[in-house]
C-alpha positions as CSV (number, residue, x, y, z in Angstrom):
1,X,75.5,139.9,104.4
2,X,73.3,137.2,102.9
3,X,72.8,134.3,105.4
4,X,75.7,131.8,106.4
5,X,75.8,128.6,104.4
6,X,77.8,125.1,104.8
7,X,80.1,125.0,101.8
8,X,79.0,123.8,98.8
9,X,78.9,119.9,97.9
10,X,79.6,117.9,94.6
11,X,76.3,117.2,93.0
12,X,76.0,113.9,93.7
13,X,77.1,114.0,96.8
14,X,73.8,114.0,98.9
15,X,73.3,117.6,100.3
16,X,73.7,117.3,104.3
17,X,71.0,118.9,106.2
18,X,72.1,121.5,109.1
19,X,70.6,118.6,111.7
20,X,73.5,116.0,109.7
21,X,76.3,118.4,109.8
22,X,76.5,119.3,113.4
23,X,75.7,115.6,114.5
24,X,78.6,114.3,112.8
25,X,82.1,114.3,113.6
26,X,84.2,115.4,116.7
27,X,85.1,119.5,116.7
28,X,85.0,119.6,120.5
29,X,87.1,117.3,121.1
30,X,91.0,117.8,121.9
31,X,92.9,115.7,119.3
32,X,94.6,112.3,121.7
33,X,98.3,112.3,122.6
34,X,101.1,109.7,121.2
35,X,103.9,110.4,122.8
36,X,105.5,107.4,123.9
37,X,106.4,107.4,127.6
38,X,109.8,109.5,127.9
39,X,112.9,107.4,129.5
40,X,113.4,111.0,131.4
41,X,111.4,114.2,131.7
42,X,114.5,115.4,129.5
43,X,113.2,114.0,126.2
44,X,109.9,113.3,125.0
45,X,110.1,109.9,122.3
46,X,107.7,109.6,119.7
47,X,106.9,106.9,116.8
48,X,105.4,108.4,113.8
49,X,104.4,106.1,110.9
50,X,102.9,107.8,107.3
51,X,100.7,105.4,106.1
52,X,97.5,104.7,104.0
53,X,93.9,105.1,105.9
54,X,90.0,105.0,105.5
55,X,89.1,108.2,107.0
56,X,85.3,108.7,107.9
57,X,85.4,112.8,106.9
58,X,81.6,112.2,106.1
59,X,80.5,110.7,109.5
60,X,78.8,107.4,110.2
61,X,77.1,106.0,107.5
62,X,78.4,107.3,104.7
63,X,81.5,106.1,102.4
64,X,85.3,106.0,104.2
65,X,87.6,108.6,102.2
66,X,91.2,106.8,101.6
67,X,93.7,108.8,103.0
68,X,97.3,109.2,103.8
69,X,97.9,109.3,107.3
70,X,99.9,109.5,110.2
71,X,99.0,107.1,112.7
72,X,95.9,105.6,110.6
73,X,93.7,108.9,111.5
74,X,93.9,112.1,110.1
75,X,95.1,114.8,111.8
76,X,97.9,112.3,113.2
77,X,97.9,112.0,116.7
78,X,98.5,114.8,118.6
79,X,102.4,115.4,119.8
80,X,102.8,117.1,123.1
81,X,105.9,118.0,124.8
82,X,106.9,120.8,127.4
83,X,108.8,124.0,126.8
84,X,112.5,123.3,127.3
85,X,112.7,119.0,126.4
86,X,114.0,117.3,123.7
87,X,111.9,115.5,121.0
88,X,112.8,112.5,118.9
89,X,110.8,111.3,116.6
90,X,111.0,108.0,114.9
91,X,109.6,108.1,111.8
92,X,108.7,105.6,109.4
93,X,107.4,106.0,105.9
94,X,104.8,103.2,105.1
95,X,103.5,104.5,102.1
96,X,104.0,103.8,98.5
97,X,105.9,107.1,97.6
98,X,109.0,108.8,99.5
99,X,108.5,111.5,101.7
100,X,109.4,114.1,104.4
101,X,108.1,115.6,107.6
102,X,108.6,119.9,107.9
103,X,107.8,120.6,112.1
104,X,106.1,123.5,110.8
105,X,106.8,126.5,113.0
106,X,109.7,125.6,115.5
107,X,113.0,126.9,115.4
108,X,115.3,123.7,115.3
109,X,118.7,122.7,113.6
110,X,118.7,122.7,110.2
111,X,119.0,118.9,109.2
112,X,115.7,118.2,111.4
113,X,113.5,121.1,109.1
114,X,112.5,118.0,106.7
115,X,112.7,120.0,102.9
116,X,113.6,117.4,100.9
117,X,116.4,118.0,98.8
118,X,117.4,121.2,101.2
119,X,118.0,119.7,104.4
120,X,117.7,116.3,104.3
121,X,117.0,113.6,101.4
122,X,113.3,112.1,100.8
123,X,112.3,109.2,103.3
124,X,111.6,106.4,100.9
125,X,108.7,103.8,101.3
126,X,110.2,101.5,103.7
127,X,112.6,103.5,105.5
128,X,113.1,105.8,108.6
129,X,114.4,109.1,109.3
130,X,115.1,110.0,112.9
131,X,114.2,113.6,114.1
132,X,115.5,115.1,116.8
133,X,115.7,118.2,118.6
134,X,115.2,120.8,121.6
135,X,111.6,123.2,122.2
136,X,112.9,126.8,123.0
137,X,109.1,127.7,122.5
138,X,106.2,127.2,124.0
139,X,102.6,127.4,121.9
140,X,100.7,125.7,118.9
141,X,102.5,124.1,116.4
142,X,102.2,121.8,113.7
143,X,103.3,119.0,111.8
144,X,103.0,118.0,107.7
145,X,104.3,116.8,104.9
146,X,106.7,118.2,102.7
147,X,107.6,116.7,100.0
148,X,104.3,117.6,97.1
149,X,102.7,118.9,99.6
150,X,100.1,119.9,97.5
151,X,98.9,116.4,97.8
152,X,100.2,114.8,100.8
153,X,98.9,117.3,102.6
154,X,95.6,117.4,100.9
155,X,95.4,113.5,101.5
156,X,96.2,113.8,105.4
157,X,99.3,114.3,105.9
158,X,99.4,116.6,108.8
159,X,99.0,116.8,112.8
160,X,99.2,118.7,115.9
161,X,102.3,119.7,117.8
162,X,101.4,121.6,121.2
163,X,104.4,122.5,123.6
164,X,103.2,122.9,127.1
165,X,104.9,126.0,128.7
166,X,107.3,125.7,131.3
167,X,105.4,126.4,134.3
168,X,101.9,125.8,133.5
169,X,98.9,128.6,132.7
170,X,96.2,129.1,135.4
171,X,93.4,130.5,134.4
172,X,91.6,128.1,132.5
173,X,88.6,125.0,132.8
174,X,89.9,123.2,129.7
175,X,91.3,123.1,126.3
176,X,90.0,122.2,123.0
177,X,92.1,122.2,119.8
178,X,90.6,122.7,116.0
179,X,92.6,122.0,113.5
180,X,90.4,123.0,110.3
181,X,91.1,121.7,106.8
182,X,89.0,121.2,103.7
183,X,88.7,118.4,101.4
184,X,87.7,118.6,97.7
185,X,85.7,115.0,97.1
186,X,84.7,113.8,93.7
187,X,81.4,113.4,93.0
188,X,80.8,109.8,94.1
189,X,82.5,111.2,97.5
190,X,86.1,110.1,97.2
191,X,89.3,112.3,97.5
192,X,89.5,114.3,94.1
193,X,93.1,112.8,93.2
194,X,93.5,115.1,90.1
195,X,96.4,117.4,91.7
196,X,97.8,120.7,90.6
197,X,95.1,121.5,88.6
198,X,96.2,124.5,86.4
199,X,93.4,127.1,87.3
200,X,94.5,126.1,91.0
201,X,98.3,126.6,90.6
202,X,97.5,130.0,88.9
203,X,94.4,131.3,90.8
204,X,93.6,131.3,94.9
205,X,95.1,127.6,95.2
206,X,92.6,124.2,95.5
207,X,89.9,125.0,97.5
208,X,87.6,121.8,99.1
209,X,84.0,121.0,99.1
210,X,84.3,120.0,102.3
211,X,85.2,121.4,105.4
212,X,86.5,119.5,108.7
213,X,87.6,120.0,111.9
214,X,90.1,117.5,113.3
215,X,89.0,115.5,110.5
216,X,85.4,115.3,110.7
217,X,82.2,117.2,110.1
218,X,81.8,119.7,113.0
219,X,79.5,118.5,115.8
220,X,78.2,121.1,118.4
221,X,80.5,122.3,121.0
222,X,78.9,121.9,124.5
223,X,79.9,124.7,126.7
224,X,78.9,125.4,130.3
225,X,78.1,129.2,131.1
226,X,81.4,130.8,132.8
227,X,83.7,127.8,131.6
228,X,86.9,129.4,130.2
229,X,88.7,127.5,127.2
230,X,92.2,127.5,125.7
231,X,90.9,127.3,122.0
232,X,94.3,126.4,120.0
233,X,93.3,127.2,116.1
234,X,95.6,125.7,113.4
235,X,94.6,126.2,109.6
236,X,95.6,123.1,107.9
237,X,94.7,123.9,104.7
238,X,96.0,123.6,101.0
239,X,94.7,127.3,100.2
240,X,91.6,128.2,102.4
241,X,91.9,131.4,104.0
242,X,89.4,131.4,107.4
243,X,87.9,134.5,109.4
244,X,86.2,132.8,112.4
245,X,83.5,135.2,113.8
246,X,82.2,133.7,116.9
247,X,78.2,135.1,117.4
248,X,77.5,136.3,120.7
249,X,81.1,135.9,122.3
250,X,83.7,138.2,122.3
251,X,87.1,135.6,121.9
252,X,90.7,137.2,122.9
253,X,93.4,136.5,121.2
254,X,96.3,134.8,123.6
255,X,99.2,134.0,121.2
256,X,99.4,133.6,117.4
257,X,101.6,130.9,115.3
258,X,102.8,129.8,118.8
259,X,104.1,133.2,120.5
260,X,102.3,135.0,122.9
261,X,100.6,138.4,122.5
262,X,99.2,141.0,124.5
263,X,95.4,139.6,124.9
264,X,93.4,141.5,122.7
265,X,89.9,140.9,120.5
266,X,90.7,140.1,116.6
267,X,90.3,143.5,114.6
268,X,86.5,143.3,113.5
269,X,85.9,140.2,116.0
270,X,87.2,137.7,113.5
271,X,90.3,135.7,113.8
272,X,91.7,135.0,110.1
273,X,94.0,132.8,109.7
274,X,95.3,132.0,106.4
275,X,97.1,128.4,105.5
276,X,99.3,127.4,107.8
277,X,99.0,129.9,110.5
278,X,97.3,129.1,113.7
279,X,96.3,131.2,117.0
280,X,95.2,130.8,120.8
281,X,92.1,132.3,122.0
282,X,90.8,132.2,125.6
283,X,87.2,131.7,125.3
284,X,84.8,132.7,127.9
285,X,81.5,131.0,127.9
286,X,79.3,134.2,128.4
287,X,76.3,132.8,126.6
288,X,72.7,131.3,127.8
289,X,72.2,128.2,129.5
290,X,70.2,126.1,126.9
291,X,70.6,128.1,124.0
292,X,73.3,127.4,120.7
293,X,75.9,130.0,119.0
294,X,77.4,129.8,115.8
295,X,80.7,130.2,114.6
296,X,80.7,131.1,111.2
297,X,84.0,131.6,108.3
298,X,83.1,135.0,106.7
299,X,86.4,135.5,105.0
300,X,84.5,135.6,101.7
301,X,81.1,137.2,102.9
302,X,78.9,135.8,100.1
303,X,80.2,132.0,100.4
304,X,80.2,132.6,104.6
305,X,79.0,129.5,106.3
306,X,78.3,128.2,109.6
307,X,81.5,126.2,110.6
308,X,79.8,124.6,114.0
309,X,77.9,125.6,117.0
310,X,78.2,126.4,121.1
311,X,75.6,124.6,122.5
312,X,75.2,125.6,126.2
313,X,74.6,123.0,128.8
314,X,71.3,124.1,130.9
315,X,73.5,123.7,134.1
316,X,76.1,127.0,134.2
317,X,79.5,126.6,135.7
318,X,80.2,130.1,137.2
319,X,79.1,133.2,136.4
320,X,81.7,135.0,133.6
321,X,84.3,137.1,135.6
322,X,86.3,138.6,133.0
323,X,89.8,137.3,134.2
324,X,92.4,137.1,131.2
325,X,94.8,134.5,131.7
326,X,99.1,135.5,130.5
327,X,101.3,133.5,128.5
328,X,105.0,133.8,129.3
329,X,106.9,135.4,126.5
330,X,109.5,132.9,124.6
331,X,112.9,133.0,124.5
332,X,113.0,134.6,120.8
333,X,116.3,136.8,120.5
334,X,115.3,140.7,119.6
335,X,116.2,142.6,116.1
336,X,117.8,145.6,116.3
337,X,117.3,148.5,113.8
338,X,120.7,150.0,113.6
339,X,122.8,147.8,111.3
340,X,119.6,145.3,109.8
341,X,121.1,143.8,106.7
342,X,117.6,145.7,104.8
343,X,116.2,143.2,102.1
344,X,112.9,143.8,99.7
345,X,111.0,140.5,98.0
346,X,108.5,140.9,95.5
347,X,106.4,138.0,95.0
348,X,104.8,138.2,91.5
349,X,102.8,136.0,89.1
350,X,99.6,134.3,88.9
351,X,96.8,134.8,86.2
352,X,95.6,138.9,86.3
353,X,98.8,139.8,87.4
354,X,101.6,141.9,85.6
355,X,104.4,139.2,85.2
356,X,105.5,139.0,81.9
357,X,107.9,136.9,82.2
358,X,110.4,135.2,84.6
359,X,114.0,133.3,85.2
360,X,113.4,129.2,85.0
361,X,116.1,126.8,85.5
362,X,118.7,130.0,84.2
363,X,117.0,131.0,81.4
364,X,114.0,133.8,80.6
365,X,110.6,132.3,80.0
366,X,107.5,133.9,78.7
367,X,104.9,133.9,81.5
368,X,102.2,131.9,79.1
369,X,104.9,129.2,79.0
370,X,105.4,129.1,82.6
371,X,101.7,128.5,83.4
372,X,101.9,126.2,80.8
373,X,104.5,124.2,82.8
374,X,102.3,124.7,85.9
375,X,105.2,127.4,87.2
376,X,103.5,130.8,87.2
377,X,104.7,132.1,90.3
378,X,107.8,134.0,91.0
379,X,110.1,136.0,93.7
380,X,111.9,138.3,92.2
381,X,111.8,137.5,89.0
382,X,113.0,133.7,89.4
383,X,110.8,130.6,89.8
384,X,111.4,128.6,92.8
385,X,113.5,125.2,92.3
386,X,111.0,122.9,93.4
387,X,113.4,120.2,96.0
388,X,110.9,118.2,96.1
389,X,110.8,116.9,92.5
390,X,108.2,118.9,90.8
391,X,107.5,118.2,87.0
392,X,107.4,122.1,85.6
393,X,111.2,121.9,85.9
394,X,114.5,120.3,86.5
395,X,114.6,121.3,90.3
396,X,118.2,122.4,89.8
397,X,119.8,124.0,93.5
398,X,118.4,127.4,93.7
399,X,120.8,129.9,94.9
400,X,119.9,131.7,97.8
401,X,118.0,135.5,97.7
402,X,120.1,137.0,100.3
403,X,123.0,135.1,102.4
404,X,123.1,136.8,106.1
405,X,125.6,136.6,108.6
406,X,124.6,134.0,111.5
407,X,123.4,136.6,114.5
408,X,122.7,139.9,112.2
409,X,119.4,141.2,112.4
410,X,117.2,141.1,108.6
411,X,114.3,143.6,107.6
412,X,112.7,142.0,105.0
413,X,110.3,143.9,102.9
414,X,107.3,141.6,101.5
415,X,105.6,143.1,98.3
416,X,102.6,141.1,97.1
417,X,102.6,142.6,93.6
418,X,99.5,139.9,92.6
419,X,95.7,139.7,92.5
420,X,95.9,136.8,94.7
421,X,96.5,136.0,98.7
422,X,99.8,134.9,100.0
423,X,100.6,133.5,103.5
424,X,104.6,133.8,103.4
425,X,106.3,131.7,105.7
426,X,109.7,131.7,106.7
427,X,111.4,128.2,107.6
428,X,113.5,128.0,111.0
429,X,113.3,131.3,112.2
430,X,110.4,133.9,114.4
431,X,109.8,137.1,112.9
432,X,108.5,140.8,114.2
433,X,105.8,142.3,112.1
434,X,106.7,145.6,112.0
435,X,104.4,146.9,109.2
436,X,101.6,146.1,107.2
437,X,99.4,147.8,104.8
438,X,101.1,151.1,104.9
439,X,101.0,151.3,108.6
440,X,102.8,150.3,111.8
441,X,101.9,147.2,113.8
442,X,101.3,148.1,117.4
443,X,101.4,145.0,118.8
444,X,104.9,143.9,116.5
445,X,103.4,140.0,117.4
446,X,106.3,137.4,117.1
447,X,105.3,135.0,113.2
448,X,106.4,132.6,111.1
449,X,103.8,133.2,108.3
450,X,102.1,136.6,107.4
451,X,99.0,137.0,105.3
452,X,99.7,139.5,102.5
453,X,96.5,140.4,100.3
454,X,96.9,141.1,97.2
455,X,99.2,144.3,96.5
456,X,99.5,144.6,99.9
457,X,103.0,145.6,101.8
458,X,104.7,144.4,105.0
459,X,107.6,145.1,107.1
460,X,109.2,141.8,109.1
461,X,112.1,142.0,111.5
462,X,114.7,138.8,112.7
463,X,117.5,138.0,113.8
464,X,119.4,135.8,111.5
465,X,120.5,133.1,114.4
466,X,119.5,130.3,113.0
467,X,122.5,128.4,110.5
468,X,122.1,127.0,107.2
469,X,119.8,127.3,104.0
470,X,116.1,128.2,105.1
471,X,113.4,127.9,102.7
472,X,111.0,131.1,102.4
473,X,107.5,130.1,100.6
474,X,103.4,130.7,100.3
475,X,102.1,128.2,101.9
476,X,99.1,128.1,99.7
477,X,100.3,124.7,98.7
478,X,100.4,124.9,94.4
479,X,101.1,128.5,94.5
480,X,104.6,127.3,96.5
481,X,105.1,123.9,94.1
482,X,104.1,126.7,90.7
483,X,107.1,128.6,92.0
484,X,106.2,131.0,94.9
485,X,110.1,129.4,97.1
486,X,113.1,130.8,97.8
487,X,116.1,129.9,100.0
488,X,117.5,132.6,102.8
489,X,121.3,131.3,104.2
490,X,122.7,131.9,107.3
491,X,126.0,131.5,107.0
């Protein structure tokens, strides 16, 4: 493997030197709480306000990027709550355009999932929406746009949710959250504005120039020998696709998208995360007093770059003891085989691929015209009605792929019939993994979004207890807005 890299810049963007990159920014640093003090320990209360910011993703001394925000920082301010209370959030929309916030992850009621057009209408500028609902779930959650998410996201519209569990986790020094995101800046270093770009919409999605974690060039992490850190991962995204590989440490994984796991090390000691999905790690500070780590993103090995460093303290804190800390399980009810209402999905399109031609707005069009119309993605033959106003097409309702009674357990089959990557994720609702790749998943780990590769096969398992119309959907941002949605019912 040729040696890591930082990702590329625009040309006249100055190059930063290795020195720059990891003085710059704030990657060790756990993202700050808003939570408004609670009138009870029943129910957490929140203000949330979108609104335009000047964001420095560059570090001191160089240019502010203008952003959308939560809060005035991107992420928004961090939301914590614990397992079992009640949330309400306040929101207010302060920007020029209507939108929506999706709590990305969380099995809630319906009206609260924030699809515009689907469960609720689209905040306009000026006006509130209030959200409110219980946490059955402890974990890592999140929090974003979703209303053209493709570029509300992409300007900063998205934050941290973490829900405490229950009884709290011994077993740890400390905690430190990333939430990693990449930025695509123009060549005089503002936010490329020019959105849904075709070759995007129809190849791997818009990757950035310009990676961040919580919103500013990595800095060094400062670690103590024998310290022991909750390291909460959340891949924020458009269409970057991350496989952390963390040089002399051996991470474990705790939980992933929120649910909790039996601790293990990532297959090949890297933890991929596609958009969208996050995980927990407990890692042990096993290194050298004095000395620095890297931790590199080798998903594609010959664009792999250094991400940030573990610089050790020259004072240790213990010596490493090897103890593995357990998350409680969460309340998620259990599929049963016998009697699964058995569904298959075949997500199809994309340039390279064998789509021909698909179902728009109740009529058959040519594939060439649906890339055309910046819709070249497909599930099952039918483009997705985009809810949230999307040019390619009128955005009639889009009938739902499969209606389920409420409580019945669901197989779905996931066939990736593309050349392209797809993180599916399913709206409202936990799933099993059952299968993947041709084989069986030991661990069956509790998701809401699985990373299909291209051609690729997988087996999820639910129980269908959650009512109303559900939206199922890549979350590489354009490939869902070029088509890649549909809408599961529980009646």
């Amino acid at each position: 493997m040729p040696p890591r890299q930082p990702p590329s810049t625009p040309a006249a963007v100055p190059a930063l030197s290795r020195r720059q990159l990891l003085a710059a920014g704030g990657a060790g640093a756990l993202l700050s709480a808003c939570a408004l003090p609670a009138s009870d320990g029943r129910t957490q209360r929140v203000q949330l306000v979108a609104q335009p910011a000047e964001v420095a993703l560059r570090g001191a001394g160089q240019p502010p990027v203008q952003a959308w925000s939560y809060g005035g920082d991107v992420p928004g301010p961090t939301i914590r709550a614990r397992q079992g209370q009640r949330l309400e959030v306040e929101f207010v929309n302060r920007l020029p355009v209507p939108t929506t916030v999706h709590w990305h992850g969380l099995r809630l009621p319906n009206a609260m999932d924030g699809v515009p057009g689907l469960t609720q209408p689209p905040v306009e500028p000026g006006g509130r929406f209030r959200y409110a609902f219980d946490l059955p779930d402890a974990g890592t959650f999140w929090y974003h746009s979703h209303l053209r998410g493709s570029e509300q996201v992409e300007r900063g519209l998205h934050g941290v949710l973490l829900v405490d569990e229950a009884q709290p986790v011994a077993g740890f020094d400390r905690e430190l959250t990333w939430l990693v995101d990449d930025w695509r800046l123009a060549p005089d270093g503002a936010l490329d504005t020019r959105f849904l770009q075709p070759h995007d919409v129809a190849h791997a999605g818009r990757l950035g120039n310009l990676v961040t974690v919580n919103g500013r060039l990595p800095q060094p992490v400062v670690l103590r020998r024998g310290e022991r850190i909750r390291l909460r991962l959340v891949n924020a995204a458009n269409a970057r696709i991350v496989a952390l590989q963390f040089d002399g440490h051996r991470p474990l994984v705790l939980a992933l998208d929120g649910h909790p796991v039996v601790p293990h090390e990532p297959p090949r000691g890297r933890v991929v995360l596609g958009p969208g999905m996050r995980a927990d790690l407990l890692l042990e500070a096993v290194g050298e007093p004095g000395r620095r780590y890297a931790v590199g993103d080798v998903f594609f090995p010959r664009a792999a770059y250094d991400l940030l460093e573990l610089a050790y303290a020259a004072e240790p804190l213990r010596a490493p003891d090897g103890r593995v800390p357990v998350l409680a399980a969460n309340p998620v009810p259990e599929p049963v085989a016998e009697g699964a209402l058995r569904h298959v999905l075949t997500f199809e399109g994309g340039m390279m691929g064998a789509l021909h031609s698909a179902t728009l707005d109740g009529r058959q069009v040519p594939f060439m015209e649906l890339a055309r119309r910046g819709t070249p993605w497909a599930i099952d033959g039918v483009v997705g009605a985009a809810h949230d106003g999307h040019a390619g097409h009128a955005g009639h309702a889009m009938a739902p792929f499969l209606t389920v009674p409420r409580g019945r357990s669901v197989e779905l089959v996931l066939r990736n019939d593309t050349r392209w990557f797809h993180p599916i994720h399913l709206h409202g609702h936990a799933f099993r993994l059952l299968r993947q790749g041709g084989r069986d998943v030991a661990q069956r780990p509790w998701l809401d979004t699985v990373l299909l590769a291209p051609q690729e096969e997988a087996t999820v398992a639910f129980v269908a207890d959650n009512p109303g119309d559900w939206m199922l959907h890549c979350h590489v941002l354009e490939h869902h807005e070029g088509g890649m949605m549909g809408v599961l019912r529980v009646a």
